[in-house]
C-alpha positions as CSV (number, residue, x, y, z in Angstrom):
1,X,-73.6,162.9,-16.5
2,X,-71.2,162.1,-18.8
3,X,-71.1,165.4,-21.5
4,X,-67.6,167.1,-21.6
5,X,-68.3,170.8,-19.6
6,X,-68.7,173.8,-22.1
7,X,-68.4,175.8,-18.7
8,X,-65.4,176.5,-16.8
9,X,-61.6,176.2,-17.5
10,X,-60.4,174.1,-20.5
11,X,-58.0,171.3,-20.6
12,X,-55.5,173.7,-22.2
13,X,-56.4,175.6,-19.0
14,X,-55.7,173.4,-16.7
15,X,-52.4,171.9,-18.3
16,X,-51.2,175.4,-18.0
17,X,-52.1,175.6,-14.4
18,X,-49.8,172.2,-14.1
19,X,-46.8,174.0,-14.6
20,X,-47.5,176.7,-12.6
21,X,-48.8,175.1,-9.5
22,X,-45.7,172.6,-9.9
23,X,-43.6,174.9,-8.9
24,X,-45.0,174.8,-5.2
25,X,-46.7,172.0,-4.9
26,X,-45.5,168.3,-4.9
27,X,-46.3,165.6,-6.5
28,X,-48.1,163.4,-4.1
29,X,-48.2,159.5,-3.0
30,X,-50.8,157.3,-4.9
31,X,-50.6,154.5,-2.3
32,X,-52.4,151.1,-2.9
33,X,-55.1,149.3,-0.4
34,X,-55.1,145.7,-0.6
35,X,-57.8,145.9,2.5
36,X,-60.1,148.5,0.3
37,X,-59.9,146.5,-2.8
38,X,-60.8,143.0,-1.3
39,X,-63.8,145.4,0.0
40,X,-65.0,147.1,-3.5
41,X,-63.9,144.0,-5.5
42,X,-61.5,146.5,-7.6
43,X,-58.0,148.0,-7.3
44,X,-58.3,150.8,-4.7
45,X,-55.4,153.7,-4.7
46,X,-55.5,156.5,-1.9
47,X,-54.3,159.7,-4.0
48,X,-52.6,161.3,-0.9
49,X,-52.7,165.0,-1.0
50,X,-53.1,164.8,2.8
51,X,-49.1,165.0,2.4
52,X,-49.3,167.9,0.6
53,X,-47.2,171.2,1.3
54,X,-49.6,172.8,4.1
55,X,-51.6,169.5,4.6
56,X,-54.1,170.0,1.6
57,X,-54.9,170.5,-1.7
58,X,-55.7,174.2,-1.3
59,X,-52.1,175.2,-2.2
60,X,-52.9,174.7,-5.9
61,X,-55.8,176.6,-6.2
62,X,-54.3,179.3,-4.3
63,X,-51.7,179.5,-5.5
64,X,-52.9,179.5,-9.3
65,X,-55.4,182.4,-8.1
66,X,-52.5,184.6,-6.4
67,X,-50.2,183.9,-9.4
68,X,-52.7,185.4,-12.1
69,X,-53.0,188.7,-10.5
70,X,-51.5,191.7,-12.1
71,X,-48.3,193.6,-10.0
72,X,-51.2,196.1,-9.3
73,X,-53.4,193.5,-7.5
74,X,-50.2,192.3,-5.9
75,X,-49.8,195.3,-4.2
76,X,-52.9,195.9,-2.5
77,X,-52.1,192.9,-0.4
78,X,-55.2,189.8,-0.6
79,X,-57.5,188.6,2.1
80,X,-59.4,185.2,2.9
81,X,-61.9,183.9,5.4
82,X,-61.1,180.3,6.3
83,X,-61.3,178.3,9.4
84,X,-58.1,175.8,8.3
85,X,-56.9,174.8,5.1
86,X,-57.7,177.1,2.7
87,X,-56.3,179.8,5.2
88,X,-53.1,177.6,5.3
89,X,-52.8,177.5,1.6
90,X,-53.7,181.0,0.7
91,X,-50.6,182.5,3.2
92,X,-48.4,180.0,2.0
93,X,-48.9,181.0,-1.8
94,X,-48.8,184.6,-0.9
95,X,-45.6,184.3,1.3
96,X,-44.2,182.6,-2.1
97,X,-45.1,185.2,-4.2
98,X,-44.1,188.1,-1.8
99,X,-47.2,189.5,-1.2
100,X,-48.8,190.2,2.1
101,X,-51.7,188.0,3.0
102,X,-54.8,188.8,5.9
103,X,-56.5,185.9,6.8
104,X,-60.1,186.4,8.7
105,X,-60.6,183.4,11.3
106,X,-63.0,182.3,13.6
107,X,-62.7,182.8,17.4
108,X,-62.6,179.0,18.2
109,X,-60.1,177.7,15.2
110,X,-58.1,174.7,16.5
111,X,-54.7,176.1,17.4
112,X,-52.5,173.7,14.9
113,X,-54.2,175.6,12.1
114,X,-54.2,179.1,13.5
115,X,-50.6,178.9,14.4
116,X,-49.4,177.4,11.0
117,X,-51.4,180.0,9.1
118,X,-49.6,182.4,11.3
119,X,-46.1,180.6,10.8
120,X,-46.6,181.1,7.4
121,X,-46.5,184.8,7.4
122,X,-50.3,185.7,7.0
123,X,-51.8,188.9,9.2
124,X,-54.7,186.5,11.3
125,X,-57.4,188.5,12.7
126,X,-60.2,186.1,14.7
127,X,-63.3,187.0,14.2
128,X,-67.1,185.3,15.2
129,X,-67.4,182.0,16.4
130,X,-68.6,180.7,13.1
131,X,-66.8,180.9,9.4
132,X,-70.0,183.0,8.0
133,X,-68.9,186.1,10.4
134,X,-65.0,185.6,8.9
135,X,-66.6,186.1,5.4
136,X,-68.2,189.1,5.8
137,X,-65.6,190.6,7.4
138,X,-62.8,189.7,4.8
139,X,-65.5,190.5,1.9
140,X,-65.4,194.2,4.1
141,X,-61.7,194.0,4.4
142,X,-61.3,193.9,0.7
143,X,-63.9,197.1,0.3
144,X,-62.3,199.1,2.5
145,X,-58.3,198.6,1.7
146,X,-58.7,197.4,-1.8
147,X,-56.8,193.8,-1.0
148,X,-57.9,190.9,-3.4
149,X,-60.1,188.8,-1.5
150,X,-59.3,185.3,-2.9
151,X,-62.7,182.7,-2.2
152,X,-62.0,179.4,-1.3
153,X,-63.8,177.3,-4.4
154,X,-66.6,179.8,-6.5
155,X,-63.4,181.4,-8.9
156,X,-62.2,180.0,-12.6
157,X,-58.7,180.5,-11.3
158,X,-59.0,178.1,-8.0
159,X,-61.0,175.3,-10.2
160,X,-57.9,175.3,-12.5
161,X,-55.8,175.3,-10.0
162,X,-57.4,172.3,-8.2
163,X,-57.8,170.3,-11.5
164,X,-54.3,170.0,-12.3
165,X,-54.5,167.3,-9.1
166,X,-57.1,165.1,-12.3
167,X,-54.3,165.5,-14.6
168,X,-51.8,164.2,-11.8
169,X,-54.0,161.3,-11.0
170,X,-54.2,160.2,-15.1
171,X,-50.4,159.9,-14.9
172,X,-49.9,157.8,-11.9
173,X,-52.5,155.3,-12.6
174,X,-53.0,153.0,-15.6
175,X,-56.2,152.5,-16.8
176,X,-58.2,155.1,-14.6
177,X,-62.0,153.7,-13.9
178,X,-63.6,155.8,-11.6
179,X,-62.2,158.3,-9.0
180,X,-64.4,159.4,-5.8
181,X,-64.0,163.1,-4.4
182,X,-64.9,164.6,-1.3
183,X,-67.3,167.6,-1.7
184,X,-67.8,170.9,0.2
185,X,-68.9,174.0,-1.8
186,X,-66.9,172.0,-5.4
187,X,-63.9,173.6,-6.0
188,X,-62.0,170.4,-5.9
189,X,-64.4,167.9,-7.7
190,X,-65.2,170.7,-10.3
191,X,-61.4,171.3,-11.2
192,X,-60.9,167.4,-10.8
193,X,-63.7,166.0,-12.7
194,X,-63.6,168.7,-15.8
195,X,-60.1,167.9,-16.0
196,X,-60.3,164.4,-16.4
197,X,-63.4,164.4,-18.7
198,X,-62.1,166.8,-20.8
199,X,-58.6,164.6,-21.0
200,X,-60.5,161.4,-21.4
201,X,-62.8,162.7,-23.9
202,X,-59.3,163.6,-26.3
203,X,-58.5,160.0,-25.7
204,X,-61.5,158.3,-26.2
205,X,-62.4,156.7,-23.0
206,X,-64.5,157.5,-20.4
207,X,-63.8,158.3,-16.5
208,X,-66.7,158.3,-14.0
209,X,-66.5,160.6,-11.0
210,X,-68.4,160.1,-8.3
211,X,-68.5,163.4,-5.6
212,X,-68.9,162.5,-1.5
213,X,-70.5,164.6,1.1
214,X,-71.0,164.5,4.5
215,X,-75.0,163.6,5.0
216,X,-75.0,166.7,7.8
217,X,-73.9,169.1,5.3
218,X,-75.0,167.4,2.2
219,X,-75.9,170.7,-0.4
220,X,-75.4,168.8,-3.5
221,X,-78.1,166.1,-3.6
222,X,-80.9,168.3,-3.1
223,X,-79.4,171.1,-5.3
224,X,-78.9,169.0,-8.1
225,X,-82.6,167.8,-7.8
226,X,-83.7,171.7,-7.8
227,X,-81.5,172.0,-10.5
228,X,-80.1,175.2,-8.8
229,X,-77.4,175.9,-6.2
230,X,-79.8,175.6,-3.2
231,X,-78.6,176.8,0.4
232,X,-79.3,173.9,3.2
233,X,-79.7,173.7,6.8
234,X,-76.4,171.7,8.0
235,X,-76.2,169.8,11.0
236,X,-72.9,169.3,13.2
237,X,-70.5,167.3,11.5
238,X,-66.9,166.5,12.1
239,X,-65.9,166.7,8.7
240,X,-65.6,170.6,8.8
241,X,-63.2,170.6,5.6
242,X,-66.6,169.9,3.7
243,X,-69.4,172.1,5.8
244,X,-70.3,174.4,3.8
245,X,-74.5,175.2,3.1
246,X,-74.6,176.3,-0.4
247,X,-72.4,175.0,-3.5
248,X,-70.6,177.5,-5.6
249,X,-72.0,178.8,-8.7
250,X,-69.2,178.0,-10.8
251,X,-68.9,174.9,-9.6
252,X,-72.3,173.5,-9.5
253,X,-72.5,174.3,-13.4
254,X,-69.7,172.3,-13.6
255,X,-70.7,169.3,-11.4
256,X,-73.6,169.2,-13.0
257,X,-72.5,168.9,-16.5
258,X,-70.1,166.3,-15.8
259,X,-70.2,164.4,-12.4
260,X,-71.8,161.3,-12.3
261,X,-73.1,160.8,-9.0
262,X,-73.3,162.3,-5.9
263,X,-73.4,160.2,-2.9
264,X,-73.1,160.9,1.4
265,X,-71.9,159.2,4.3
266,X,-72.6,159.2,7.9
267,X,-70.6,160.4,10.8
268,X,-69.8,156.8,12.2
269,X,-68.9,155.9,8.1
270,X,-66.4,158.8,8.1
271,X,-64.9,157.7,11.8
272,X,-64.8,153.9,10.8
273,X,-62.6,155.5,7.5
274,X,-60.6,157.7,9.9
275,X,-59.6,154.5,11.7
276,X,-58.8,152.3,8.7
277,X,-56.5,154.9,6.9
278,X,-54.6,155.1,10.6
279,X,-54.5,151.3,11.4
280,X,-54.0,149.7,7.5
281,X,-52.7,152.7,5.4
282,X,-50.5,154.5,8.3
283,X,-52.2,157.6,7.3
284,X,-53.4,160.8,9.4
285,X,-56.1,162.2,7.0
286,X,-59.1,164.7,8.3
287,X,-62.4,163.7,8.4
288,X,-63.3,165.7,5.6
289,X,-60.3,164.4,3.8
290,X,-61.7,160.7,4.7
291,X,-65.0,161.0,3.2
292,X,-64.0,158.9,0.0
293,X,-63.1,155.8,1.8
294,X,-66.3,156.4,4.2
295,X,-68.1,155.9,0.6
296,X,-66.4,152.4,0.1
297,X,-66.8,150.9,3.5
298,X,-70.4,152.0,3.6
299,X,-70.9,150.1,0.3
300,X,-72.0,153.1,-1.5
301,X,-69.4,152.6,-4.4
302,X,-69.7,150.2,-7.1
303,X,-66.6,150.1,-9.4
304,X,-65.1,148.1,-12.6
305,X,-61.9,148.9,-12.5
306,X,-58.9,151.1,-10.8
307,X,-60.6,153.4,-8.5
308,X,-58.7,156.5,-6.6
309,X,-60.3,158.0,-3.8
310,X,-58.8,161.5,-2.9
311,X,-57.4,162.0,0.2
312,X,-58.1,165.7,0.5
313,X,-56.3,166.8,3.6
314,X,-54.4,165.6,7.1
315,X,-54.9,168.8,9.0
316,X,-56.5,167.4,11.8
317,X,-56.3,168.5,15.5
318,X,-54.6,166.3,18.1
319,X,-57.6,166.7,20.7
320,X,-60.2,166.2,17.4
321,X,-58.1,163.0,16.7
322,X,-58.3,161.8,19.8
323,X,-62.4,162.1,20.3
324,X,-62.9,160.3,16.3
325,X,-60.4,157.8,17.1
326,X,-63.1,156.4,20.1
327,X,-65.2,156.9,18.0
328,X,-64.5,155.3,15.0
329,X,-63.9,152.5,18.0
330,X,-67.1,152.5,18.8
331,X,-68.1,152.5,15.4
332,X,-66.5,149.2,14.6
333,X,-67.6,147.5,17.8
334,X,-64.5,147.5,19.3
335,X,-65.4,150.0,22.3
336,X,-68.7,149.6,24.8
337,X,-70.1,151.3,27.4
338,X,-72.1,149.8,29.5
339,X,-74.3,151.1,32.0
340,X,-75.7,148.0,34.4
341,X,-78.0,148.4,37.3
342,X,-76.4,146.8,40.6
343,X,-77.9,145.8,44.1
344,X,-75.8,147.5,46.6
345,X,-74.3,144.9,48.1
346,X,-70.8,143.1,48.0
347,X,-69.7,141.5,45.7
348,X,-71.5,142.6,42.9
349,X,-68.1,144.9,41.2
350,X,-65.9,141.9,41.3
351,X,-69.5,139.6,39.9
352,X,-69.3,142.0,36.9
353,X,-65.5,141.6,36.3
354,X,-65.2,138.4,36.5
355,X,-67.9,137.8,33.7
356,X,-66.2,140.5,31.2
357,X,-63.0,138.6,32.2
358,X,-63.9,135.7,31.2
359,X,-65.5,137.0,28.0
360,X,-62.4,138.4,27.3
361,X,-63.3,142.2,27.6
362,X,-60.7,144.5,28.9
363,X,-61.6,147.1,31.0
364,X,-60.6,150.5,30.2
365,X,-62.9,152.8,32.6
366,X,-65.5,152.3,35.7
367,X,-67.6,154.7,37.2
368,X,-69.4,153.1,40.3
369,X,-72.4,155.7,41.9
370,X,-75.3,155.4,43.8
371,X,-76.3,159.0,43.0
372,X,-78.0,158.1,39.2
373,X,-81.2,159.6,38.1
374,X,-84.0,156.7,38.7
375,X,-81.8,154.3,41.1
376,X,-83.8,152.5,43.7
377,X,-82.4,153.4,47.8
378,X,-80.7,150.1,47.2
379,X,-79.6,150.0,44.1
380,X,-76.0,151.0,42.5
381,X,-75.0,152.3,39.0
382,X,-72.3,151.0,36.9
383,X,-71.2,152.3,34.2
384,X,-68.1,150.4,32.3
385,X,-65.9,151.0,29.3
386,X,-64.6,147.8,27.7
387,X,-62.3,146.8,24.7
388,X,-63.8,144.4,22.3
389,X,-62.8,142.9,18.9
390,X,-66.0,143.6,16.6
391,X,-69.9,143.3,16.7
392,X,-69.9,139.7,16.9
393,X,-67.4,139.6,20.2
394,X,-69.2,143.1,21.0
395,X,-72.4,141.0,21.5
396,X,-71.2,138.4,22.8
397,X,-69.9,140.7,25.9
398,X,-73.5,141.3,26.3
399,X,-75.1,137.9,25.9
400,X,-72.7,137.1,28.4
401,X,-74.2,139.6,31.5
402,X,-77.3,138.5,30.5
403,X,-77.4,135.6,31.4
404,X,-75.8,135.8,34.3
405,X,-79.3,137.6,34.8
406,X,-77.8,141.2,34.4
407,X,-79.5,143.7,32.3
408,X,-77.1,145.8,30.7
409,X,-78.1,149.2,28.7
410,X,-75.7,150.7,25.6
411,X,-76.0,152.8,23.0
């Protein structure tokens, strides 16, 4: 769509937010990506808010929301549900504005995030194993001790607060074309794209914003067909920054009116994106945070010009980091496992080796068992973890074992 939103904050809105939310929040790095814009045939710049105080973009909306409430409000304390970064940025605005924060988590929140929300002087209770129980309880919370509970995207406040990261975008790059935004319930894009629609529309030029979900927890698309915020059934994802089942009210008004396109990307897409921010941009972004340049490797961008793609947060778990790397690995063809059928006799270990040796696959792991479901009294299984350079050496690996008359079985 390309009308200006009559629903939501204005532009005067958000360029008062600006100056508010400046005064916690930095300006962020608008890096370039040669490797990105060989790939969409356009400039590519990686708006970075991944380096952001608390390791996201929440701290504006937060902070804007906290700031707006009356010394009364203040002093009833407020409460959030969040499972990371929204928890993160809602204790650090309230420790900055001196008032007392209780944040409702789940049981199982990675630790990094617990303990920072903590570190940041926030009250954390753990509650459920899921962020739905957290929500009721803090929506409780704020019945029963009359603290503010601040929601992490559905409030005019937050979308203000969010937008003024459009308006920083318009001044870092010349010439704005398009700019891709990840997508969870829409606080971000609808801040974002209402800011830069309204701003382009007082300059006479147009800005296309394209939103990205993850395909497991993709509520957009099919709400936007219903032409109603519809609540979805989500699969497991790892981009849990963006999970949520049912877009904001608020914010699908907004979207609607003024985003142009929604579009998803896969798991693997989002891993292969995790590994090309670490290994070309030096970047530690979270899979959530990645889902932009997931968009552009998976070809599901088309630009004509300078094209930003939001990093939306870095706040990533070490142990989470460590699973998406292998698997953006595996991905990219660059990690196999192989699981090969063996006679049980000697030889046949150091057969296997030398053939990946000499088609230059590096080992990394080997299981050898005769215990596998199916295996013949003389039979072995071998299952083997090998290094390779892309699809094309990848399958080559294989070609190799075959016709050495092996039959090896991969996912």
């Amino acid at each position: 769509m390309t009308n200006v939103s009559l629903v939501g904050p204005t532009l005067a809105d958000f360029e008062a937010a600006r100056a508010v939310v400046a005064t916690v929040a930095r300006v962020t790095p608008m890096e370039s990506s040669r490797y990105l814009s060989e790939l969409l045939g356009s400039p590519v710049h990686l708006k970075c808010e991944n380096l952001q105080r608390t390791g996201s973009y929440k701290i504006r909306g937060a902070y804007n929301r906290l700031s707006q409430l009356t010394d009364e409000e203040k002093s009833h304390g407020v409460v959030a549900a969040s499972a990371g970064n929204h928890a993160q940025g809602v204790a650090f605005a309230a420790r900055e504005l001196g008032i007392k924060a209780t944040i409702f988590m789940p049981v199982g929140v990675a630790l990094p995030k617990l303990q920072a929300t903590r570190d940041y002087g926030a009250h954390v209770i753990l509650r459920g194993n899921t962020v739905a129980e957290p929500l009721l309880a803090a929506a409780a919370y704020a019945i029963e001790t009359g603290a503010i509970l601040i929601p992490p995207f559905d409030h005019p406040d937050v979308v203000t607060g969010q937008g003024t990261l459009g308006l920083e975008i318009l001044d870092q790059v010349q010439g704005l074309d398009t700019v891709l935004v990840p997508i969870g319930g829409g606080g971000l894009i609808s801040g974002v794209a209402s800011a830069l629609k309204q701003r382009a529309a007082r300059e006479g030029r147009t800005i296309r914003v394209i939103g990205v979900q993850a395909e497991n927890a993709a509520a957009y698309p099919p709400s936007l067909a219903a032409g109603v915020a519809t609540e979805i059934v989500m699969s497991p994802t790892m981009s849990d920054g963006i999970a949520v089942a049912k877009p904001g009210l608020l914010n699908f008004q907004i979207v609607r009116d003024v985003v142009d396109e929604v579009v998803t990307v896969t798991e693997d897409d989002t891993a292969r994106a995790l590994l090309v921010l670490l290994e070309r941009a030096k970047l530690v972004v979270e899979p959530a945070g990645a889902v932009a340049v997931a968009a552009i490797l998976a070809g599901k961008i088309t630009a004509s010009g300078p094209t930003v793609a939001i990093l939306s947060g870095g706040n990533i778990d070490p142990l989470l980091m460590q699973r998406v790397i292998s698997h953006g690995l595996s991905a990219s063809g660059r990690y196999l496992t192989l699981r090969i059928m063996l006679p049980d006799r000697p030889g046949q270990l150091a057969r296997i080796s030398e053939l990946l040796a000499e088609a230059h696959a590096n080992v990394i792991e080997v299981l050898h068992t005769r215990h596998g479901v199916g295996l013949q009294i003389s039979e072995v299984e071998l299952n083997v973890s090998v290094e390779t350079r892309g699809p094309d050496h990848r399958q080559h690996v294989v070609d190799v074992l075959r016709s050495a008359g092996y039959d090896p079985h991969f996912d």
